[in-house]
C-alpha positions as CSV (number, residue, x, y, z in Angstrom):
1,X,19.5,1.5,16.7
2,X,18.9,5.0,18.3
3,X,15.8,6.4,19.4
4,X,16.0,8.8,17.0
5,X,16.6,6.3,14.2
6,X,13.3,4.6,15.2
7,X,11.7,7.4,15.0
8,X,12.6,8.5,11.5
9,X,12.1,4.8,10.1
10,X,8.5,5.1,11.7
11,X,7.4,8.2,10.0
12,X,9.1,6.9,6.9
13,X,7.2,3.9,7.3
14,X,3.9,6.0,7.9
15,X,4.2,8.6,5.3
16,X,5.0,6.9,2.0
17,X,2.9,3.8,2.6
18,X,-0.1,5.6,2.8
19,X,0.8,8.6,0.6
20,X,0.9,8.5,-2.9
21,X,4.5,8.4,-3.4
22,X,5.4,5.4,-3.5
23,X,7.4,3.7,-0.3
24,X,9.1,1.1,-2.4
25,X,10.3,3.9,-5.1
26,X,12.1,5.5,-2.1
27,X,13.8,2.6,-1.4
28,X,15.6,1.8,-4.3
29,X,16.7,5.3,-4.6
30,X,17.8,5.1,-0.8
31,X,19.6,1.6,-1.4
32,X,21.6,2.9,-5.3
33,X,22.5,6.3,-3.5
34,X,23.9,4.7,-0.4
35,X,24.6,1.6,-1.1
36,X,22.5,-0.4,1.9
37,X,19.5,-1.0,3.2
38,X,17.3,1.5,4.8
39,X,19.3,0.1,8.5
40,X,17.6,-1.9,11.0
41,X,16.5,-5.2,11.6
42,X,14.1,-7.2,9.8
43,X,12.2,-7.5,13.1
44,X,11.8,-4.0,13.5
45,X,10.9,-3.8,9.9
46,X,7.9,-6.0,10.3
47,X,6.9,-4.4,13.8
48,X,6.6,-0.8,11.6
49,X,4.2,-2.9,9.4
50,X,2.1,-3.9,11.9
51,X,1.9,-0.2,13.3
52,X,0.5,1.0,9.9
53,X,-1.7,-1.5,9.4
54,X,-3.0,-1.3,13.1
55,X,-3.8,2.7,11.9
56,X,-5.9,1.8,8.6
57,X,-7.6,-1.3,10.8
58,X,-8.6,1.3,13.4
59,X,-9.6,4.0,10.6
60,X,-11.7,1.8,8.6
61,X,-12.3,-0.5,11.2
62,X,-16.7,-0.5,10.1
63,X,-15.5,-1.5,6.6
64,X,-13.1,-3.9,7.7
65,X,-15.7,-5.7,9.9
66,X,-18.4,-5.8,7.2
67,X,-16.1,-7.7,4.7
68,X,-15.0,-10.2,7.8
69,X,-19.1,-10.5,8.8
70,X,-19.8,-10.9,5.4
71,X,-16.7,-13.8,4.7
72,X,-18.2,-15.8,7.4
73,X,-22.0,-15.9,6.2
74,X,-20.1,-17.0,3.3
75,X,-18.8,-20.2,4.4
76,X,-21.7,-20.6,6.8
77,X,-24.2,-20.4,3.2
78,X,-21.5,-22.6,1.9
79,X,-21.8,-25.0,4.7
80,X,-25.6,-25.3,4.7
81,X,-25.6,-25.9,0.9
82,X,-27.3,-22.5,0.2
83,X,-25.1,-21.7,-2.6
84,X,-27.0,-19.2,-4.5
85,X,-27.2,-16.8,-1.4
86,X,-23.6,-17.0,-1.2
87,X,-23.0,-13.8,-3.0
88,X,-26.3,-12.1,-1.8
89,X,-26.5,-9.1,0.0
90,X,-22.3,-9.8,0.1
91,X,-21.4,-6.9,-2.8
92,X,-18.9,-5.2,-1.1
93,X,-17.0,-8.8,-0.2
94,X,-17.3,-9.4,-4.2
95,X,-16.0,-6.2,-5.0
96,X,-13.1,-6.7,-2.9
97,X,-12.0,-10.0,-3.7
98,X,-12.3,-8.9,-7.3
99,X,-10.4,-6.1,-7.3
100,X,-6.8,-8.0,-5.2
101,X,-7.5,-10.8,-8.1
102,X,-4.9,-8.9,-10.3
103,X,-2.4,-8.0,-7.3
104,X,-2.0,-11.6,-6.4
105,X,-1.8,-12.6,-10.1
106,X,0.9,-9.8,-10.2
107,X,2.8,-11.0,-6.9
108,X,2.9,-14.4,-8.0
109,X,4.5,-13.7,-11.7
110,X,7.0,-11.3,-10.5
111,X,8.5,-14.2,-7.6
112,X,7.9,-16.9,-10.2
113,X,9.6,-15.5,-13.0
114,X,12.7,-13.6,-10.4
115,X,11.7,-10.0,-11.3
116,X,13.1,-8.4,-8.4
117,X,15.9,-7.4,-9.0
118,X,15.1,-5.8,-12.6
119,X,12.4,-4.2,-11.2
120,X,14.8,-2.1,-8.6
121,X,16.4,-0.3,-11.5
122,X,16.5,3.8,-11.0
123,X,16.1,4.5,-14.4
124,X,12.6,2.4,-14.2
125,X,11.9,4.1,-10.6
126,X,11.9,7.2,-12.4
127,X,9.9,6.7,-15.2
128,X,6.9,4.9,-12.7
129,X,7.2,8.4,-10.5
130,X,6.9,10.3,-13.5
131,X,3.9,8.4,-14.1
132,X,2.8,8.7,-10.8
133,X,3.2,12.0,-11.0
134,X,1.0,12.1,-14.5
135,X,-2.0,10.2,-12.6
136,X,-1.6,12.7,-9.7
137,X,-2.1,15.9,-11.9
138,X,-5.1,14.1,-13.5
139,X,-6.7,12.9,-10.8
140,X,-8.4,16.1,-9.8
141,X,-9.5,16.6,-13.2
142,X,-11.3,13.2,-13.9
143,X,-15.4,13.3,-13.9
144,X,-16.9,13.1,-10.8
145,X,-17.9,9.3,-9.9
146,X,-21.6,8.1,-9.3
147,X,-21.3,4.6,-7.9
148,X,-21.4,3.7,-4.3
149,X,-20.9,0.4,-2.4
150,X,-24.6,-1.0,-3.2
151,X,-24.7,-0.5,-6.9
152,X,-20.9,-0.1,-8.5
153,X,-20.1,-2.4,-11.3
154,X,-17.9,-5.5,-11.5
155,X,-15.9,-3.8,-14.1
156,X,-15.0,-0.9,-11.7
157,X,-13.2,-3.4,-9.1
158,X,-11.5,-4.7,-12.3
159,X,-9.8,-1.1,-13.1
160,X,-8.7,-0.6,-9.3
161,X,-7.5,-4.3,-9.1
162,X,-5.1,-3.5,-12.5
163,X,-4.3,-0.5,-11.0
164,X,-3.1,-2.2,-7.7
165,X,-1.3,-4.8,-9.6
166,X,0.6,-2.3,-11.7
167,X,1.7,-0.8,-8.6
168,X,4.3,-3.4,-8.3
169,X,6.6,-1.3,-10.0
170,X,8.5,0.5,-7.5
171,X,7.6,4.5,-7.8
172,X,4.4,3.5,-8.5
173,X,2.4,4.2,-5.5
174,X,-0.5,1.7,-4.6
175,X,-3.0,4.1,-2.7
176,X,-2.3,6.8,-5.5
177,X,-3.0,3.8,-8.3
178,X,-6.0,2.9,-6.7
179,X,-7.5,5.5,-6.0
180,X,-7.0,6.9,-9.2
181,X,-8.8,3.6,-10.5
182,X,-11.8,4.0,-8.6
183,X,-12.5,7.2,-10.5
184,X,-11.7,6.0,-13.4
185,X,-14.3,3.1,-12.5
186,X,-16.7,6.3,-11.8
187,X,-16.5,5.4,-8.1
188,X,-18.0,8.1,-5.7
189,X,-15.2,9.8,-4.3
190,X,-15.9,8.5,-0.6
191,X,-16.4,5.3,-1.5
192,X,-13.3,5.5,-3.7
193,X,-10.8,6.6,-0.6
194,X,-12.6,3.8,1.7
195,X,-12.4,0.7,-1.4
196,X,-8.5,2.0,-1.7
197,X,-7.5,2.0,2.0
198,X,-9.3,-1.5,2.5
199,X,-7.8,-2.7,-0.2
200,X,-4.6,-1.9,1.4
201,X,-5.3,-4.1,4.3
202,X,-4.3,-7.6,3.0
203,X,-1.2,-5.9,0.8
204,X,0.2,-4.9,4.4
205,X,-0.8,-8.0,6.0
206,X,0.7,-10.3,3.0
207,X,4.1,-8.2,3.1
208,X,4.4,-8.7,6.7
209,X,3.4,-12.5,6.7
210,X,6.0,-12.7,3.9
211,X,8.9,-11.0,6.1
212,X,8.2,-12.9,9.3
213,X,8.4,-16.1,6.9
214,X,11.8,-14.8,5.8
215,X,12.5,-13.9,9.5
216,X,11.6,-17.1,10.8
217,X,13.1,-19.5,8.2
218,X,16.1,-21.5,8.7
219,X,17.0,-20.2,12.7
220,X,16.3,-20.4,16.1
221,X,14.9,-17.4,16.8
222,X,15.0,-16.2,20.6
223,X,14.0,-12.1,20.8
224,X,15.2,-11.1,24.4
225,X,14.3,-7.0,24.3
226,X,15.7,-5.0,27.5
227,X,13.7,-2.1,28.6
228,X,16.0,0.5,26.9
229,X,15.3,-1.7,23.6
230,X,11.5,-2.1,24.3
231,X,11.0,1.8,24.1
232,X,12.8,2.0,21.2
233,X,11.1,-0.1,19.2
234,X,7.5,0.8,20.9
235,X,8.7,4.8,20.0
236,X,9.2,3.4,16.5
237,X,6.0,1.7,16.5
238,X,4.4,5.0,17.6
239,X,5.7,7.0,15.3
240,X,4.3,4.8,12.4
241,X,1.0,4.3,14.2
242,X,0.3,7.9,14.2
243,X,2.3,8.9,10.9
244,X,0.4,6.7,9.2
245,X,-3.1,7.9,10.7
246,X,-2.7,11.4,9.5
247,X,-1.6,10.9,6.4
248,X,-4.8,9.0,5.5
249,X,-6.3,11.5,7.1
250,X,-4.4,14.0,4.8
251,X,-5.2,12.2,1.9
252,X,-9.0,12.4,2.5
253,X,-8.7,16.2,3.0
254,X,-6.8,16.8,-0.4
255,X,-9.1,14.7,-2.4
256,X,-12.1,16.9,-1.0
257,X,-10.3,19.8,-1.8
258,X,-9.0,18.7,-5.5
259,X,-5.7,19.4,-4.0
260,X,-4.1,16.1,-5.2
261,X,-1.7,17.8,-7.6
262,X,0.7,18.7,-4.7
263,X,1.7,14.9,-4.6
264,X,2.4,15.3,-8.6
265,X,5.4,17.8,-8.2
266,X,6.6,15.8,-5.5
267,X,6.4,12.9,-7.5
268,X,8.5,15.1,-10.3
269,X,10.9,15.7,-7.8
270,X,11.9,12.4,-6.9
271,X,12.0,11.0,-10.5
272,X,14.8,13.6,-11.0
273,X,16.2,12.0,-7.8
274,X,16.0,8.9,-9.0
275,X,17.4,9.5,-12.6
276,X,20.4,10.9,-10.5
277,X,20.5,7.9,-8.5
278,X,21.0,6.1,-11.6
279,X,23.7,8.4,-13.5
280,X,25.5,7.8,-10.1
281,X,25.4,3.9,-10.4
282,X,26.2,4.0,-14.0
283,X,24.5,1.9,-16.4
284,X,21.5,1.3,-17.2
């Protein structure tokens, strides 16, 4: 791998796993058009993780700490027997683990029942960015929310939590779904972006636990980097770090401005990609 290969894998990495556009819908249209993977090593694919999750840990690093601060008093209630302050004071914790319920439930049935593989189909790619695309174009449009951290509803960590799970679907995109749940859950708009990003911590970190698993399985691994290797990968890393800071950065600007329909037509744009990708494959 080239420098500038690491490069462009990093700001892949960075854009469309924060932006709504779905990095796993990209993908598949990448793998049918070409007929490989999107090159590199699994190593390097689970070092990019890390760089974007190190950028929404450092973003939302107050939000990220309340929800750890708040797990621990937790189990410490839990280990003095004082099990009815357990979820006290602890809303944004509840909220949380409420809402990446679904996701897990999703994750789970797609391994268990061997969905992959269907799932990857282009023609299915491009009707999930067309729908994508639908919730992007809506998304300015929907009321203005009126719940913040101390006082939303159960039910609105439910809708973001289906949300999320439905973003399994390749050319669904996760922050997009999410988001777009919290204001359909009547979520404040701040408080919407935040819930969506956090949420996106433990997706990240499960996906890369889940490839160094797959790394590490079955082989002796012995990672020996020269210095000409080193800065490639840490120029990869970099790239992702920062990509991946500005887009949620980008995000949040958009949102403010009701400019969310831009990711629509792009959204458009690659379901005709996609559908191409799949007349090129043949068969449905």
């Amino acid at each position: 791998m080239t420098l500038i290969q690491a490069v462009i894998a990093g700001l892949i990495q960075g854009l469309t796993e924060f932006l709504p556009v779905s990095s796993s819908g990209h993908l598949v249209i990448y793998n049918t058009l070409f007929g490989q993977d999107t090159g590199g090593s699994l190593s390097y694919t689970i070092l990019l993780h890390l760089a974007t999750l190190l950028a929404v840990c450092l973003l939302y690093r107050r939000d990220i700490w309340q929800l750890i601060t708040e797990l621990g008093g937790v189990l410490q209630d839990l280990f003095r027997g004082r099990r009815h302050f357990i979820l006290a004071r602890r809303r944004f914790l509840l909220l949380a683990g409420i809402a990446s319920i679904p996701a897990v439930l999703a994750g789970l049935g797609v391994k268990l029942l061997g969905l992959d593989a269907y799932l990857e189909n282009p023609y299915i790619v491009a009707v999930c960015f067309l729908i994508t695309a639908t919730l992007m174009f809506f998304l300015d449009r929907l009321p203005r929310g009126i719940h913040k951290e101390n006082n939303a509803p159960l039910a609105s960590a439910w809708i973001v939590g289906i949300m999320q799970a439905a973003a399994i679907l390749p050319g669904l995109s996760r922050s997009g779904c999410t988001i777009f749940g919290g204001y359909l859950g009547r979520l404040e708009k701040e408080f919407a972006i935040r819930f969506a990003f956090v949420l996106s911590v433990p997706v990240i970190l499960g996906a890369t636990l889940l490839e160094t698993v797959s790394f590490l399985s079955g082989r002796s691994v012995a990672i020996v980097w020269d210095l000409q290797q080193g800065a490639i990968m840490a120029g990869g890393f970099l790239t992702a770090f920062v990509t991946g800071m500005l887009s949620i950065r980008l995000i949040r600007l958009l949102l403010r401005q009701n400019r969310f329909y831009v990711f629509g037509y792009y959204c458009l744009l690659a379901a005709v990609v996609a559908l191409y990708a799949g007349i090129t494959r043949g068969g449905i």
